[in-house]
DRENBAFI-201618 format. One line per field, with one value per residue: x, y, z of N, C-alpha, C, CB in turn. Coordinates in nm, 2 decimals, decimal comma, padded with zeros to 4 digits. Glycine has a CB too. Layout:
BEGIN
n.x [X	...]
n.y [Y	...]
n.z [Z	...]
ca.x [X	...]
ca.y [Y	...]
ca.z [Z	...]
c.x [X	...]
c.y [Y	...]
c.z [Z	...]
cb.x [X	...]
cb.y [Y	...]
cb.z [Z	...]
// end
This chain:
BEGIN
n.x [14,26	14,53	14,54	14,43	14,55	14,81	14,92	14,98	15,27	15,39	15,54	15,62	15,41	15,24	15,31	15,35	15,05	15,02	15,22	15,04	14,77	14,87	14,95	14,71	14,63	14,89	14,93	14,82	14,85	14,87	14,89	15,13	15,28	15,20	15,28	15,58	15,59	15,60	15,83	16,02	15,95	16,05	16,34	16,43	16,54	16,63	16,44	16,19	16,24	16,20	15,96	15,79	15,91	15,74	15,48	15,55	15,55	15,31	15,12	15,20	15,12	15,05	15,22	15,31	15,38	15,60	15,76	15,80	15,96	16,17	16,26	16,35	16,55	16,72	16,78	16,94	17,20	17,12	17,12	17,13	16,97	16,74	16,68	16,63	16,37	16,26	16,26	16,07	15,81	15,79	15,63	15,36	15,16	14,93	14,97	15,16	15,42	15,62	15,87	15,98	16,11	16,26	16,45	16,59	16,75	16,92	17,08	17,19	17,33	17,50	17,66	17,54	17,48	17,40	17,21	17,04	16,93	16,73	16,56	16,43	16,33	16,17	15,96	15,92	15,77	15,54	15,43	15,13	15,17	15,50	15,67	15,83	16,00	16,14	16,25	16,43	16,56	16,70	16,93	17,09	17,38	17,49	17,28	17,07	16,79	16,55	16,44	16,14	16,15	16,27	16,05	15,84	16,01	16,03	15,75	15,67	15,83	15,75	15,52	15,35	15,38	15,62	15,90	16,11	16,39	16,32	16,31	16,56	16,70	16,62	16,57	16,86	16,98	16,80	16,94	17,22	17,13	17,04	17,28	17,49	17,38	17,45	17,26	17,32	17,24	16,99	17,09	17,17]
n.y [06,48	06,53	06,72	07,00	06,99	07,12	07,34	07,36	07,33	07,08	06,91	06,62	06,47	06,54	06,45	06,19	06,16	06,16	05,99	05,71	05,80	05,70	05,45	05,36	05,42	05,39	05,55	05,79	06,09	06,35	06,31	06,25	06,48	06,63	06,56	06,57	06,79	06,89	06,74	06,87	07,15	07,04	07,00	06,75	06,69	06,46	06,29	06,44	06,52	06,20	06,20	06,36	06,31	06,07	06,16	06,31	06,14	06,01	06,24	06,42	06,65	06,93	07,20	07,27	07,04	06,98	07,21	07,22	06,99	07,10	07,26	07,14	06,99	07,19	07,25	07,03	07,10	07,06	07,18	07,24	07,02	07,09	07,39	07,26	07,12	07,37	07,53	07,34	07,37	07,68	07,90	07,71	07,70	07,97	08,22	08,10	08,21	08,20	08,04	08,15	08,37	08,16	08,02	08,26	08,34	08,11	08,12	08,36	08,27	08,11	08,24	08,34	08,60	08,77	08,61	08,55	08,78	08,83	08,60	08,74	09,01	08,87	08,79	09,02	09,09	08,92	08,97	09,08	09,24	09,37	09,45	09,25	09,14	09,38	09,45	09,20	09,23	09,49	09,39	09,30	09,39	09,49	09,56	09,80	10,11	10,18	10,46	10,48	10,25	10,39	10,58	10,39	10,24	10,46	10,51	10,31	10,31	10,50	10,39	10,15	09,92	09,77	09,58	09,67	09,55	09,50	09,76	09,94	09,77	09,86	10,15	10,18	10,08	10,24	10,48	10,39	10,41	10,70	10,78	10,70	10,76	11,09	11,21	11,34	11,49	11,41	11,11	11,10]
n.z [08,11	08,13	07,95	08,10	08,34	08,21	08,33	08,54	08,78	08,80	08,63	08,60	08,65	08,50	08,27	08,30	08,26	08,03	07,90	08,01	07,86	07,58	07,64	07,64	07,38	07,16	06,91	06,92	06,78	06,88	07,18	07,21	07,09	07,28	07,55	07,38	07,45	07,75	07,81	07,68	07,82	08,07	07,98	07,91	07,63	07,45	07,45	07,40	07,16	07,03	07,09	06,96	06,67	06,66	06,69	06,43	06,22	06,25	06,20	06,01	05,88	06,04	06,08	06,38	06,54	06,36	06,40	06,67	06,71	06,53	06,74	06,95	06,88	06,79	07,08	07,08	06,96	06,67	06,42	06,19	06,06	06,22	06,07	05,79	05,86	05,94	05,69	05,56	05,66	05,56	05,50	05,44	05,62	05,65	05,80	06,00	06,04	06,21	06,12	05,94	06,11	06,28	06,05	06,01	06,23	06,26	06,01	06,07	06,28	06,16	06,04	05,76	05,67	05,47	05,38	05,58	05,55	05,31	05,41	05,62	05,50	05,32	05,51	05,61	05,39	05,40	05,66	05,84	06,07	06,05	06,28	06,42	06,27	06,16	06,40	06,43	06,21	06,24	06,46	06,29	06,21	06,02	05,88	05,72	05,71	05,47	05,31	05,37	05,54	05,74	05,82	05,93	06,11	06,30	06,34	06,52	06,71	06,83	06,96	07,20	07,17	07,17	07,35	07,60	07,48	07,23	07,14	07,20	07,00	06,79	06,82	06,80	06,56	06,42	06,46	06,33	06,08	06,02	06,12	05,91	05,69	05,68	05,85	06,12	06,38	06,37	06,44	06,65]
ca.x [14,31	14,67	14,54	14,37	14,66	14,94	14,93	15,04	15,41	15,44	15,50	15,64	15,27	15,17	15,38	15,28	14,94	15,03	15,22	14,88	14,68	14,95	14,95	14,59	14,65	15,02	14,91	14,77	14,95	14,87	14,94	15,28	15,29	15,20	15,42	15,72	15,60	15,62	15,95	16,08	16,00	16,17	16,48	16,47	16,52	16,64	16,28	16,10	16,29	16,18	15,77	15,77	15,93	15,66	15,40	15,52	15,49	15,18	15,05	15,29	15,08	15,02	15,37	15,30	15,47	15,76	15,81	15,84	16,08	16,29	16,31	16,45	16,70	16,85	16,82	17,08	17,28	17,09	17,06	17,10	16,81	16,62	16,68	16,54	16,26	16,16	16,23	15,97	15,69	15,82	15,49	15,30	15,03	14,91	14,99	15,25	15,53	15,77	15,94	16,09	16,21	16,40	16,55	16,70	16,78	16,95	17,16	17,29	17,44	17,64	17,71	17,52	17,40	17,31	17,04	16,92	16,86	16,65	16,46	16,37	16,28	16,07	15,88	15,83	15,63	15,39	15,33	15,06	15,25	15,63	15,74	15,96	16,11	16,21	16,39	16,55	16,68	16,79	17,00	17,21	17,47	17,53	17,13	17,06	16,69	16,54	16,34	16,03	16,12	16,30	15,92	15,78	16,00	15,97	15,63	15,68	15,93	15,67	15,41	15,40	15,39	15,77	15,95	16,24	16,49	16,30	16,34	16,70	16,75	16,54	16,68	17,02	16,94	16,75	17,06	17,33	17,10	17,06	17,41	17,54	17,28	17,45	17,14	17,38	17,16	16,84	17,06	17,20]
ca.y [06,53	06,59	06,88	07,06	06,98	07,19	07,49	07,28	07,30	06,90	06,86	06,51	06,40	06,58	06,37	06,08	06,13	06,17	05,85	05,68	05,82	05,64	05,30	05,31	05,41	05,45	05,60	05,93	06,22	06,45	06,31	06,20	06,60	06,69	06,47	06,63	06,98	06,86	06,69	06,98	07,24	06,95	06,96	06,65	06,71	06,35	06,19	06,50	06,48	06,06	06,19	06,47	06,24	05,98	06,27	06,35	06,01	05,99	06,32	06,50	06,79	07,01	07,28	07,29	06,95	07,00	07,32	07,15	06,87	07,20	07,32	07,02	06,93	07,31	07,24	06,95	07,18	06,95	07,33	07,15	06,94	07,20	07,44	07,18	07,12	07,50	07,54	07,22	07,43	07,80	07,96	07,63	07,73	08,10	08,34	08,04	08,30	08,20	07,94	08,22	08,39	08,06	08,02	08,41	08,30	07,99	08,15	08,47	08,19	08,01	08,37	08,38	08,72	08,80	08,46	08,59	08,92	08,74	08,57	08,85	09,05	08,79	08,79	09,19	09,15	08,87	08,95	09,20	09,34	09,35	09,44	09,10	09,13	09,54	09,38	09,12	09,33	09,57	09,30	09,28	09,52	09,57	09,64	10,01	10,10	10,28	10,57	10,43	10,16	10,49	10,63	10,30	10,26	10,58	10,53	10,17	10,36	10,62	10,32	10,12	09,79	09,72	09,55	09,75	09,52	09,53	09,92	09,96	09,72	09,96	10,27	10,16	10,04	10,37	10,57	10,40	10,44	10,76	10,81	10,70	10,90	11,16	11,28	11,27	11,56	11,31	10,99	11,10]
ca.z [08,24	08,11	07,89	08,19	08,40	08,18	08,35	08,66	08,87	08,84	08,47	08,55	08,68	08,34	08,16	08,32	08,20	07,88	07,91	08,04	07,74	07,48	07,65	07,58	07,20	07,11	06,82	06,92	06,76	06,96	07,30	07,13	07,07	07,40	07,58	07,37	07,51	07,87	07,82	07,66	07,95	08,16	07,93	07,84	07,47	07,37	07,49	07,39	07,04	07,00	07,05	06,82	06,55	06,66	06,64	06,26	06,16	06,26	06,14	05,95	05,80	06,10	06,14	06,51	06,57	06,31	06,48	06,81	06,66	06,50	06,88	07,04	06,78	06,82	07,17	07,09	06,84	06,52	06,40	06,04	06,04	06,24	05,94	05,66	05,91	05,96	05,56	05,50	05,65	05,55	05,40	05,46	05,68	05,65	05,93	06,03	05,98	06,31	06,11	05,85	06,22	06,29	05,93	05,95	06,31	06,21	05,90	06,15	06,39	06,09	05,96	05,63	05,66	05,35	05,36	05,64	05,52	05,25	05,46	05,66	05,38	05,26	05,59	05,64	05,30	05,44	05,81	05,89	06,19	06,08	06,39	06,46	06,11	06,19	06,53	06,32	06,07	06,37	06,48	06,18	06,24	05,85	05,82	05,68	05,70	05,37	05,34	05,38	05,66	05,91	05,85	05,99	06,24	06,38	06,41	06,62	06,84	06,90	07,01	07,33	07,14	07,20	07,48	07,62	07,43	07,08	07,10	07,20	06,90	06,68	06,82	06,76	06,38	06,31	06,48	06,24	05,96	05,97	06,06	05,81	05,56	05,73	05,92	06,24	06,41	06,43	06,48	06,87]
c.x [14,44	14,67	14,54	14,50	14,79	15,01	15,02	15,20	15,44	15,43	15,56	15,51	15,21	15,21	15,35	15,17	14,93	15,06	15,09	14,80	14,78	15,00	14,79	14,57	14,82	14,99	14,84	14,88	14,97	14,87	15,09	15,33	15,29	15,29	15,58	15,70	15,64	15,74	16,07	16,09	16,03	16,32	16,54	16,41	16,53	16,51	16,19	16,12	16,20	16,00	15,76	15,80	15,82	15,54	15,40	15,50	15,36	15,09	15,14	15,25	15,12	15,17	15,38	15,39	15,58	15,84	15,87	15,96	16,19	16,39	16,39	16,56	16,79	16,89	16,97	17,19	17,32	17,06	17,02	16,97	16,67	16,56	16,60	16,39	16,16	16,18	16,11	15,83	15,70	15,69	15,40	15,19	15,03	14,92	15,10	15,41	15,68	15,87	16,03	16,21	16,32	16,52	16,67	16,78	16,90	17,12	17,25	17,39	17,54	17,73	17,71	17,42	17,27	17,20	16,97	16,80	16,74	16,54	16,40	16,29	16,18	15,91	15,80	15,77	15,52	15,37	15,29	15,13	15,38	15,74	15,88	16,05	16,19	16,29	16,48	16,67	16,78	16,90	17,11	17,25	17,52	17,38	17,12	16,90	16,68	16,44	16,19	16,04	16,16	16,11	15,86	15,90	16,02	15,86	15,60	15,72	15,84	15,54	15,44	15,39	15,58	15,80	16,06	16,36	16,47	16,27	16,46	16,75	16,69	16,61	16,81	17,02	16,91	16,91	17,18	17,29	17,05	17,21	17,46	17,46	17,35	17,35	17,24	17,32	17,00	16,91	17,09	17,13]
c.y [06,60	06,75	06,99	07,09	07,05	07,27	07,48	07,31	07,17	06,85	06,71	06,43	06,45	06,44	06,24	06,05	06,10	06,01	05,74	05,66	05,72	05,51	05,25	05,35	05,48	05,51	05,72	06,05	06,29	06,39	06,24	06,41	06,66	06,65	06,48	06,77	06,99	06,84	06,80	07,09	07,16	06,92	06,84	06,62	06,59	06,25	06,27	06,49	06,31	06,09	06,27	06,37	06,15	06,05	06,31	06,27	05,98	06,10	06,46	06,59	06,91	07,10	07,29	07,19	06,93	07,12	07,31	07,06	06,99	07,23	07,25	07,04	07,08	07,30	07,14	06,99	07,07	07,08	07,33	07,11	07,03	07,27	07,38	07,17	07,25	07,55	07,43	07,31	07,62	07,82	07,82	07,69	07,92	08,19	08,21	08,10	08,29	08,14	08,05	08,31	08,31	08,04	08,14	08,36	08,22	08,06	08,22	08,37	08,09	08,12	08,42	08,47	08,77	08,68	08,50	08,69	08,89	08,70	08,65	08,93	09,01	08,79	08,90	09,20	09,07	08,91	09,12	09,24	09,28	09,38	09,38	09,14	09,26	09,50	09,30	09,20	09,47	09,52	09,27	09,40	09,58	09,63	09,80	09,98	10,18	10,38	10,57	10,33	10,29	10,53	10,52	10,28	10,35	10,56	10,39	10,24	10,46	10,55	10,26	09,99	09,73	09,67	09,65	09,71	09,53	09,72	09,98	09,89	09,83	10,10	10,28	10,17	10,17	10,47	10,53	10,41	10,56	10,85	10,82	10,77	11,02	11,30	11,29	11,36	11,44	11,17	10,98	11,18]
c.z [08,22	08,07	08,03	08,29	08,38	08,22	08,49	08,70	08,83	08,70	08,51	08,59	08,55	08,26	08,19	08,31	08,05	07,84	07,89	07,90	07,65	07,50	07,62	07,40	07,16	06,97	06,83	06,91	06,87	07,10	07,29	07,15	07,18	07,50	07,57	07,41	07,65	07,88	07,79	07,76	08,06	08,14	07,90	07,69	07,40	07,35	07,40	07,25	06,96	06,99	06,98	06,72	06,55	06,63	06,47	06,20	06,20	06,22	06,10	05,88	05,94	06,18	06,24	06,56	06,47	06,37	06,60	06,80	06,65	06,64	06,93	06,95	06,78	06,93	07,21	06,99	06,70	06,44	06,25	05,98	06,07	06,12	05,82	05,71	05,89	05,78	05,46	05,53	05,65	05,41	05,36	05,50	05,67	05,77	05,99	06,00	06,07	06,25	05,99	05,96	06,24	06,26	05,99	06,09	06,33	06,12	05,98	06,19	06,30	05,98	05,83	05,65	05,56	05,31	05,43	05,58	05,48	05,32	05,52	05,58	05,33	05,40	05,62	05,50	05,32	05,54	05,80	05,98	06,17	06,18	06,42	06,35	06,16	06,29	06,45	06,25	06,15	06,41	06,38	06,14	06,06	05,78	05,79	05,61	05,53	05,40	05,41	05,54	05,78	05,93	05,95	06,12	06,31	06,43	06,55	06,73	06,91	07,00	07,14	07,29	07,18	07,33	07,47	07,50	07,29	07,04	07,14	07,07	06,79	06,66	06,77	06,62	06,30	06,35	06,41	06,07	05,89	05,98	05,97	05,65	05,60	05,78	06,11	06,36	06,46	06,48	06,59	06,92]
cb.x [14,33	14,74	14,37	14,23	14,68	14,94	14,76	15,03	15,41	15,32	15,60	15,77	15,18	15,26	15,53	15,29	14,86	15,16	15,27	14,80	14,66	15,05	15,00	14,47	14,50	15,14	14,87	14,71	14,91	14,76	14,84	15,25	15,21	15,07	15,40	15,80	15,43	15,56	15,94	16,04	15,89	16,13	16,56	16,46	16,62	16,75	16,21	16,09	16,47	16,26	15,65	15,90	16,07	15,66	15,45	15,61	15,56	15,15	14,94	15,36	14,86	14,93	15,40	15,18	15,41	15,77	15,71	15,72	16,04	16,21	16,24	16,39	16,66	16,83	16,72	17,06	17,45	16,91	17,17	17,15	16,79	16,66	16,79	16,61	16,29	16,22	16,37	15,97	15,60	16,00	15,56	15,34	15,02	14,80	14,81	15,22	15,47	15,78	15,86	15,98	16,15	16,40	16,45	16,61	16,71	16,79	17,10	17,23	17,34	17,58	17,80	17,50	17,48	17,40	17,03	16,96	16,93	16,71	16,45	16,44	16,34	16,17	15,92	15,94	15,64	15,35	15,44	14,92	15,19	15,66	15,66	15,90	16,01	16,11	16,32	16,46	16,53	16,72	16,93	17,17	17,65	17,60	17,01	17,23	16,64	16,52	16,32	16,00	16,23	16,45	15,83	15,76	16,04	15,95	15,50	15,79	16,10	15,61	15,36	15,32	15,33	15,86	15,99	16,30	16,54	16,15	16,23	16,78	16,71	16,38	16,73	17,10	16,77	16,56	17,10	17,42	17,04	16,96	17,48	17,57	17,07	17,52	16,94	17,57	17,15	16,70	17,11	17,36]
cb.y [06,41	06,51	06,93	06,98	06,90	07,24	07,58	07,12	07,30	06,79	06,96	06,47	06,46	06,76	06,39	06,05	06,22	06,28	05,85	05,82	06,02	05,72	05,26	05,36	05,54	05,34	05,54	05,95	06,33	06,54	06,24	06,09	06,65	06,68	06,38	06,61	07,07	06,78	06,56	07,02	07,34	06,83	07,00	06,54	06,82	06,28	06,19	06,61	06,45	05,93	06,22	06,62	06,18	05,90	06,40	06,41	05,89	05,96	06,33	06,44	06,79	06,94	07,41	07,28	06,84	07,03	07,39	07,05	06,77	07,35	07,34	06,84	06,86	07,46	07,21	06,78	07,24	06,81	07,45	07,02	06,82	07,32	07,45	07,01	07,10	07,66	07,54	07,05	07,36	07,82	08,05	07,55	07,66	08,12	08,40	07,92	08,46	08,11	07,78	08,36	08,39	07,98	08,07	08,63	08,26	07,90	08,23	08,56	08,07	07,85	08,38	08,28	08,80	08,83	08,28	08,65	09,01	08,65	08,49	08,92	09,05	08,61	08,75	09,36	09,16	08,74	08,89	09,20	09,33	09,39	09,39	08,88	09,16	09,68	09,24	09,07	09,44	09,56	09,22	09,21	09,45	09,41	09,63	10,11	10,15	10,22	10,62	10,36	09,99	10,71	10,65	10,17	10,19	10,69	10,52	10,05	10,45	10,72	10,21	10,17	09,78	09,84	09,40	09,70	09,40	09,42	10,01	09,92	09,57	09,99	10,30	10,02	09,93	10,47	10,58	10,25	10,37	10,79	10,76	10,55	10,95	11,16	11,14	11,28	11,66	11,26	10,90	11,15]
cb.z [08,33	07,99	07,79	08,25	08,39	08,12	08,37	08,63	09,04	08,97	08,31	08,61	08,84	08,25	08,16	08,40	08,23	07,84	08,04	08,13	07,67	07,47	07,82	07,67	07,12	07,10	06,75	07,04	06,66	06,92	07,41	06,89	06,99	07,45	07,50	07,21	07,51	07,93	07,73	07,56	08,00	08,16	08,01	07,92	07,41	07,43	07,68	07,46	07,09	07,14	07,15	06,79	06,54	06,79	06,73	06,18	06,19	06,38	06,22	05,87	05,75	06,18	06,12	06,57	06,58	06,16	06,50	06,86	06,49	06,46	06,96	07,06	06,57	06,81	07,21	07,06	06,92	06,54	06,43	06,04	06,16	06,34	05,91	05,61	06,03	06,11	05,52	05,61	05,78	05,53	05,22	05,51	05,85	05,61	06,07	05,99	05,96	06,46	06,07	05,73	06,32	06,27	05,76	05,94	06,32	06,10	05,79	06,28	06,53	05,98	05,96	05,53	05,65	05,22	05,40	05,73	05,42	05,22	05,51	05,71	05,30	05,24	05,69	05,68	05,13	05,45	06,00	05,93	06,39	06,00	06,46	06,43	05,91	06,25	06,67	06,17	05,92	06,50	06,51	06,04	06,34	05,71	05,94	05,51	05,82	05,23	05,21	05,24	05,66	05,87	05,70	05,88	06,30	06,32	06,26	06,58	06,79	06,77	06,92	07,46	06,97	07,18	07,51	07,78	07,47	07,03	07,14	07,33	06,89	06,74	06,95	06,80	06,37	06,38	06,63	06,28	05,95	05,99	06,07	05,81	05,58	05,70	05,90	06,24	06,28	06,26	06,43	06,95]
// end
């Protein structure tokens, strides 16, 4: 019922199903998992925090519920823990590539750039559509594209895959990178 129910206004009647389901087996991961998804778009991160952790003890393979745990605990500025979390399943599951976003994420906001960088880097050579990574790396005001990435994103900037804000970040990025090549003709 809970599942079906998600989509619902009244996440605290969600959550109370969930509840429900887990008095008849406290041991179900996954409505331990679901439970901290509700609680979380309710903001209550300290509850939603206590079933994720109950969720990984009980089925600690699947990155979806460490991922979730990650979230909360930045939500309570655990940004630490988060970090070892989203580095536990970094290149774990295949196409599971948000958690190298987090990391670089993570690093910017304690101002180790150059880790980020790294991890970014590391990501625009696994993900089929580097897109995110090209925003990323946009975002780091010391970034300078190379020959080959202005070609690429030129061609992004020319598509309609972008949101507004991931192509003013792009724009900008390509306009100080070929600035500074002194291309200053193509960068304004």
């Amino acid at each position: 019922i809970a599942e079906r129910e998600k989509s619902s206004e009244n996440l605290e009647e969600i959550a109370g199903h969930f509840r429900r389901a887990l008095k008849i087996d406290p041991d179900y991961a996954g409505a331990h998992n679901n439970l901290g998804n509700v609680l979380k778009g309710m903001r209550a991160f300290e509850e939603a925090e206590v079933h994720y952790r109950r969720a990984y003890e009980l089925r600690p393979g699947p990155s979806e519920i460490v991922a979730n745990l990650a979230e909360v605990l930045i939500e309570q500025d655990k940004e630490d823990e988060a970090m070892e979390l989203y580095y536990s399943i970094k290149g774990r599951d295949e196409g599971f590539l948000q958690s190298y976003r987090k990391i670089a994420l993570l690093l910017q906001r304690k101002g180790a750039f150059e880790a980020a960088r790294e991890v970014i880097e590391e990501l625009r050579r696994l993900e089929p559509d580097p897109t995110g990574a090209y925003v990323m790396l946009a975002a780091d005001q010391s970034y300078r594209f190379s020959e080959q990435e202005i070609r690429y994103v030129e061609g992004m900037l020319e598509g309609d895959k972008l949101s507004e804000d991931q192509r003013i970040n792009l724009d900008f990025a390509l306009a100080k990178t070929l600035d500074s090549a002194g291309a200053h003709d193509k960068a304004f």
